[in-house]
C-alpha positions in Angstrom: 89.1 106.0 83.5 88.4 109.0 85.6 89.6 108.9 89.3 90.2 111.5 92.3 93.1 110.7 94.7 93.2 111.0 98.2 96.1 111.2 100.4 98.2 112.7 102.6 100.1 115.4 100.7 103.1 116.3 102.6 105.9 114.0 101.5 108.3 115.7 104.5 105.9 114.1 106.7 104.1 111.1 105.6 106.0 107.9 103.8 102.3 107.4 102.0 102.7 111.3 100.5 105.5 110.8 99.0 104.5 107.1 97.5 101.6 109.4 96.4 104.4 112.0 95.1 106.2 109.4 93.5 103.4 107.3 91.7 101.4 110.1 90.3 103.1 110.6 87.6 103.3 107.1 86.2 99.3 107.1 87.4 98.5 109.9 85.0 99.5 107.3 82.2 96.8 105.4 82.5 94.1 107.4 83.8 92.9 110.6 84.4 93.3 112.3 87.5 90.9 115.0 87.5 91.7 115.6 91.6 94.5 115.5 94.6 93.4 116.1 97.8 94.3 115.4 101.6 90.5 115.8 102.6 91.2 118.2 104.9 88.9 121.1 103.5 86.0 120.6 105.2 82.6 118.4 104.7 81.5 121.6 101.7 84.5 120.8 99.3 83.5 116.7 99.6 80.9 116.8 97.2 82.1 115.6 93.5 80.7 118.1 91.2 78.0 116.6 89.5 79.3 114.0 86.0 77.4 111.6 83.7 76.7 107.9 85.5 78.8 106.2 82.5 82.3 108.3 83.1 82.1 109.0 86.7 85.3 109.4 88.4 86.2 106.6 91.3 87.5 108.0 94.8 90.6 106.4 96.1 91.5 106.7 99.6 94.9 105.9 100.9 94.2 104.6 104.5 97.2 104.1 107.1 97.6 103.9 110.9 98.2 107.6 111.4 95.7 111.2 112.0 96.3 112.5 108.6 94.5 110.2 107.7 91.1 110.5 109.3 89.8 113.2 107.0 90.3 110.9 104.2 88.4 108.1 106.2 85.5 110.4 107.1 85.1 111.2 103.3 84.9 107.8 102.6 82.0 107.4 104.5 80.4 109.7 102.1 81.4 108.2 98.9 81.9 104.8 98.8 85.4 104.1 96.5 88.9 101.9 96.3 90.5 101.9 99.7 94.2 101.2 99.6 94.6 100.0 103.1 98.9 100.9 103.9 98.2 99.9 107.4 96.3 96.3 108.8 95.7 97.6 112.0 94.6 101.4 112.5 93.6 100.9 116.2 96.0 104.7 116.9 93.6 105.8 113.8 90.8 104.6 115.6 91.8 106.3 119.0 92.4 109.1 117.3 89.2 109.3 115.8 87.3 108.3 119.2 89.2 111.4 120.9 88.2 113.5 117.5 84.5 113.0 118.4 84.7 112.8 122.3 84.0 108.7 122.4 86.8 107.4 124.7 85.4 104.1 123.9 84.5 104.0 120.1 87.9 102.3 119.6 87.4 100.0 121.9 83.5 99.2 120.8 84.8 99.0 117.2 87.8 96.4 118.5 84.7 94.1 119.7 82.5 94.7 116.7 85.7 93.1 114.5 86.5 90.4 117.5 83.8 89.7 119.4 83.4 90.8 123.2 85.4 88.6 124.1 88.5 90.3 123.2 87.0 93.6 125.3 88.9 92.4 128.2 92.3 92.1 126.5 91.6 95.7 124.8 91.2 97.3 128.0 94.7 95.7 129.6 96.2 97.0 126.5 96.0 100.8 127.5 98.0 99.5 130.9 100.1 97.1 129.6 102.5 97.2 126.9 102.9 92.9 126.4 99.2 93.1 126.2 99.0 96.1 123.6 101.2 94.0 120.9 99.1 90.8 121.6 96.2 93.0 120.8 98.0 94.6 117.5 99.9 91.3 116.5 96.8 89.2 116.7 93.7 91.2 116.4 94.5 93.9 114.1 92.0 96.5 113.3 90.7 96.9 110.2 87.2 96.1 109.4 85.2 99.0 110.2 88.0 101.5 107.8 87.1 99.3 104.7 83.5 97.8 105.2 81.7 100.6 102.9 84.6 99.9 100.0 83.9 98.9 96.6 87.2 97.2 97.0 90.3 97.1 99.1 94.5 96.8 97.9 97.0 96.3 99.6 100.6 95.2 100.0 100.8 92.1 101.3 99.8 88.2 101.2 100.0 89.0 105.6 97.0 91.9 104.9 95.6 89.7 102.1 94.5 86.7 104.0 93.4 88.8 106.9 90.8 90.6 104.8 89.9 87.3 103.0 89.1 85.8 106.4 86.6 88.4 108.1 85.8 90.7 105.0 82.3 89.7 103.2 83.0 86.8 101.0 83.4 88.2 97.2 84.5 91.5 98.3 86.9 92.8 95.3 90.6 92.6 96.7 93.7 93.1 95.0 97.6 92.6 96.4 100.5 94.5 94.3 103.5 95.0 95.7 104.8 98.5 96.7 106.4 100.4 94.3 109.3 102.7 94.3 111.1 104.5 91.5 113.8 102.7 89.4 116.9 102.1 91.0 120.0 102.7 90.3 122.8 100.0 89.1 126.2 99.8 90.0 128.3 98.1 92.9 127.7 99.9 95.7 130.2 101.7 97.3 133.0 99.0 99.4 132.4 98.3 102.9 134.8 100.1 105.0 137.7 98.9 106.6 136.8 101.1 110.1 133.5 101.2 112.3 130.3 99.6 110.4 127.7 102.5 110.1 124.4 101.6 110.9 121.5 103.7 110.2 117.6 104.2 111.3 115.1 106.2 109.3 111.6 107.4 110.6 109.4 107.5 113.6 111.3 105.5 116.9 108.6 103.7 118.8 108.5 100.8 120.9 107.7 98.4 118.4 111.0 99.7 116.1 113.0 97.4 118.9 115.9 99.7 119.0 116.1 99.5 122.9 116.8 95.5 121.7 119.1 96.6 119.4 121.4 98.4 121.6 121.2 95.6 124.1 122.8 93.1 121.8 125.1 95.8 120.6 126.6 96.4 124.2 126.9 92.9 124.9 129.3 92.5 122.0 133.4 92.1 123.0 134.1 95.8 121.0 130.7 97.5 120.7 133.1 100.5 119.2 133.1 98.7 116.1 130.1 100.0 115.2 128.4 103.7 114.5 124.8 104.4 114.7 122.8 107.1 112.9 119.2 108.4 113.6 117.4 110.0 111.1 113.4 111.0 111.7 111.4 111.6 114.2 113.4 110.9 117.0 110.9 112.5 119.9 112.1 110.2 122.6 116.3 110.4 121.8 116.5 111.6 125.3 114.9 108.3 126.8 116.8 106.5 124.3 120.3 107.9 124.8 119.3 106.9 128.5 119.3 103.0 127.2 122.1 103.5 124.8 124.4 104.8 128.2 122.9 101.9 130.5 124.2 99.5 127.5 127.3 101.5 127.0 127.1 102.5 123.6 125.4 106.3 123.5 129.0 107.7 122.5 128.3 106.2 119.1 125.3 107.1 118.3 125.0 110.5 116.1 120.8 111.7 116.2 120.3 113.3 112.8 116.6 114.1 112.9 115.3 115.1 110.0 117.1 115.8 107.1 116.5 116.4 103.2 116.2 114.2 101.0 119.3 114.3 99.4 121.3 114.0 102.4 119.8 111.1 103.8 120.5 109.3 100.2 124.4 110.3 100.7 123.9 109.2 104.3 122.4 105.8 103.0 124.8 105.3 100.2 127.7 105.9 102.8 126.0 103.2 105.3 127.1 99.5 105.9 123.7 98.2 107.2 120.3 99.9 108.2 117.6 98.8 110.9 113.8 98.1 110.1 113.0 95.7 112.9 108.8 95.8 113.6 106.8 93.8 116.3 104.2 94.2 116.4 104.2 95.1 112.8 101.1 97.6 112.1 100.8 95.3 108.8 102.8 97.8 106.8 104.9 97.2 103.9 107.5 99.1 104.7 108.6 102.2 102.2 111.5 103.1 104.4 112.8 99.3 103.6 112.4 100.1 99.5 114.5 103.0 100.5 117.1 100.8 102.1 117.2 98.8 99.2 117.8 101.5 96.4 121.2 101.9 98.0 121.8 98.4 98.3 121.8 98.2 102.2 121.3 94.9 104.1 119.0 95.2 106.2 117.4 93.9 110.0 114.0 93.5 109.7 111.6 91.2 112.2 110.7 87.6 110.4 106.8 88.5 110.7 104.3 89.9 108.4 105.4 91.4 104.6 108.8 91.4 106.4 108.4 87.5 106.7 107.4 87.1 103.1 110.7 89.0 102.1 113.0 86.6 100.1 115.6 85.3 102.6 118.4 86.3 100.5 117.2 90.1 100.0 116.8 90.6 104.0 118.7 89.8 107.7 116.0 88.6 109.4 115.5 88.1 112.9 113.4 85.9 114.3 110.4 87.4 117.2 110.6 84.5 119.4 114.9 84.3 119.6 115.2 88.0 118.6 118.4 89.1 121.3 120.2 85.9 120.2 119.4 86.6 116.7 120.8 90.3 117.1 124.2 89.6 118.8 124.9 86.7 116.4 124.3 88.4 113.0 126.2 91.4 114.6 129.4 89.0 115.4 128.9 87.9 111.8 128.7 91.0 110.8 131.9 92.0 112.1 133.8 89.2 111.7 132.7 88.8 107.6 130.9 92.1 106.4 131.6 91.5 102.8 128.9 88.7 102.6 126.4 90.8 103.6 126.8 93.6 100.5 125.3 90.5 98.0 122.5 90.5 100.5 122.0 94.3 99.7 122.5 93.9 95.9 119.6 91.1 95.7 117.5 93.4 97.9 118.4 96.3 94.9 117.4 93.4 92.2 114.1 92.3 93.7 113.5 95.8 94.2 114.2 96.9 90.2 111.9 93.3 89.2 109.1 93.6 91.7 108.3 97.3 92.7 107.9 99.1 89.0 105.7 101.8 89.5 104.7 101.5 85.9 103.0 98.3 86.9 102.1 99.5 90.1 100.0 102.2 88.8 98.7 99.8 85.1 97.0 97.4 87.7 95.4 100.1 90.4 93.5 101.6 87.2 92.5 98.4 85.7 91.0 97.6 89.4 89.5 100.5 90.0 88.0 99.9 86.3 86.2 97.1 87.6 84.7 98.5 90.6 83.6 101.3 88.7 81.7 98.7 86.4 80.3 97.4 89.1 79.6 100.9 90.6 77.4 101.6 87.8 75.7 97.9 87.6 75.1 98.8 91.4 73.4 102.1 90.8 71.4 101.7 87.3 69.9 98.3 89.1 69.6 99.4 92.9 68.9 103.4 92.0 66.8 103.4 88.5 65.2 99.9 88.6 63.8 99.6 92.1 62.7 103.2 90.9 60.8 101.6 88.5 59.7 98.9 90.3 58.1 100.6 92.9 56.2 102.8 90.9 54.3 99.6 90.0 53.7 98.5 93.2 50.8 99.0 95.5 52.6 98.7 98.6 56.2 98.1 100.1 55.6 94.3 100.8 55.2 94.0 97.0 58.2 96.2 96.4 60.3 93.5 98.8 59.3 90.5 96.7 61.2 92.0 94.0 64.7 91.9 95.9 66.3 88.3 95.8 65.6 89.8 91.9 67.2 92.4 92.4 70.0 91.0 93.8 70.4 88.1 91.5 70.3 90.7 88.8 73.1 92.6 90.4 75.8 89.5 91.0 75.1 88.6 87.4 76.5 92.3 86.2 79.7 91.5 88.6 82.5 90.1 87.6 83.5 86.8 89.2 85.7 86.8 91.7 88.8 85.0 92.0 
């Protein structure tokens, strides 16, 4: 099996670059890569060079809710391949792409295509009203027009999973697998200590990262100086932020780290009590910063909805959307008050992730999809390209051509493989 990856490439940058980093390696076992690319060349260096129909290699485009990745989506308009779809709702892709080509309203028209014009009035609120932007991205994520030309779609989630199944074409080839992440590493982690509890953050602070929430239910608590907070990413708005941490009385406590290297944000991880990866709206994402969290055996916050809600309860603190301050200052006071039950929630978060993230697997079953799809890629193109070739060279017209197609098409499902 021949394939050619696309992705973005710089791991200091994008969490799906460095999953691409990391799984390449166990990828090369079991196929062949004959190409890495961000797509990012230009239209002339999109064109595969030219390979026999029977061991053509299968595109795979890594699609997530960011701009690096609109090259990739624009050269999967031009080769149909395996999407794996990181984000469920791209609608920041989307605006991206409508400012790329000068459409203000391409986003928006692609919103309805999905939805239905009814949702057109919610979608306009949404660019003057924050409550209405997560009702749009918590119930209407966008998604369909980034896979619609796929031979298939993966992703990594049962939350991303059903979505598709409901508004995809029935019988379109989708597969779920769960993130992986490279082995960790056993041992106790280190004991909780007897001072401050360290809390840490890692990656980009938006609105819908609820730290504002957090630091609310921190500086309601009786001693708020109990606990340390550390920033590490892309921290653009710390000055906003430190604002709200003041207001709550906590911004003496909170170090900003910004980016760092790698192997100082694993010492600052290892050295951390508890770590933040609270989401609403979630984007859909399964979240890599959270298999990072896990490695070092950190329990972790996370918001009860999407692949966060399907985390085992035992491997994750979660807090519920609905009750969320509540949730916050109680699991903080129990926190506090009993922090040594919370390190067995970080060791089963470290065992689920050494039994359910293997790359090795990970990487075994993306080959044996996109095996299939290239099957059907070629039962697609020997029927559709050389047959109707023949065909038509037979008929007289193109109304005898066209009473060949329910053919056609019958003859097409029968080379598929079922679908589950």
């Amino acid at each position: 099996m021949k394939i050619r990856w696309y992705s973005p490439l710089d791991a200091a940058s994008s969490e799906i670059a460095r999953y691409s980093e990391q799984l390449l390696p166990s990828l090369q076992r079991y196929a062949e890569v004959v190409s890495v690319s961000d797509a990012s060349t230009g239209p002339e260096e999109w064109a595969a060079p030219p390979e026999d129909a029977g061991v053509a290699s299968l595109p795979v485009y890594h699609i997530g809710n960011n701009p690096l990745h609109l090259p990739i989506y624009q050269r999967a308009l031009q080769e149909p391949g395996l999407v794996v779809l990181h984000d469920l709702s791209l609608v920041d892709l989307a605006r991206h792409l409508s400012h790329q080509l000068d459409q203000p309203e391409l986003w928006k028209d692609m919103m309805c295509r999905q939805y239905g014009d009814d949702v057109r009035a919610l979608v306009n609120r949404s660019e003057k009203s924050v409550a209405d932007y997560n009702e749009m991205v918590a119930n209407y994520p966008l998604f369909q027009p980034f896979v619609a030309g796929s031979l298939g779609v993966l992703v990594h989630s049962r939350y991303a999973l059903e979505a598709l199944q409901r508004q995809l074409v029935p019988g379109t080839p989708l597969l779920r697998l769960n993130l992986p992440a490279p082995t960790a590493a056993a041992g106790e982690p280190p004991p909780t200590a007897s001072g401050a509890l360290r809390f840490v953050f890692c990656g980009h602070v938006g609105p819908n990262r609820r730290l504002v929430e957090f630091l609310q239910a921190w500086g309601s608590l009786p001693a708020p100086e109990r606990i340390n907070l550390d920033l590490f990413g892309n921290i653009s708005s710390s000055r906003q932020l430190l604002q709200h941490a003041a207001q709550f009385g906590v911004e003496q406590y909170i170090r900003i780290n910004g980016y760092v290297s790698d192997g100082e944000l694993e010492r600052a991880l290892q050295s951390a009590d508890f770590a933040i990866n609270l989401r609403w709206p979630t984007m859909g994402e399964a979240s890599a910063s959270q298999l990072r969290y896990w490695a070092a055996a950190l329990p972790t916050l996370v918001s009860d909805v999407g692949w966060y809600g399907e985390l085992p309860a035992d491997s994750v603190c979660r807090i519920s959307v609905g009750n969320e301050a509540a949730d916050l200052r109680a699991l903080l006071e129990d926190a506090l008050t009993s922090p040594q039950k919370y390190r067995q929630v970080g060791l089963q978060g470290r065992e689920r992730l050494r039994r359910a993230h293997s790359a090795e697997f990970y990487a075994r079953e993306l080959v044996a999809f996109a095996a299939s799809l290239g099957a059907q890629r070629l039962a697609h193109r020997t029927l559709e390209r050389e047959l109707v070739a023949i065909i038509a060279s037979m008929c007289d017209t193109d109304t005898d051509t066209r009473l060949f197609r329910n053919a056609l098409e019958t003859a097409v499902a029968t080379f598929l493989p079922e679908q589950a």
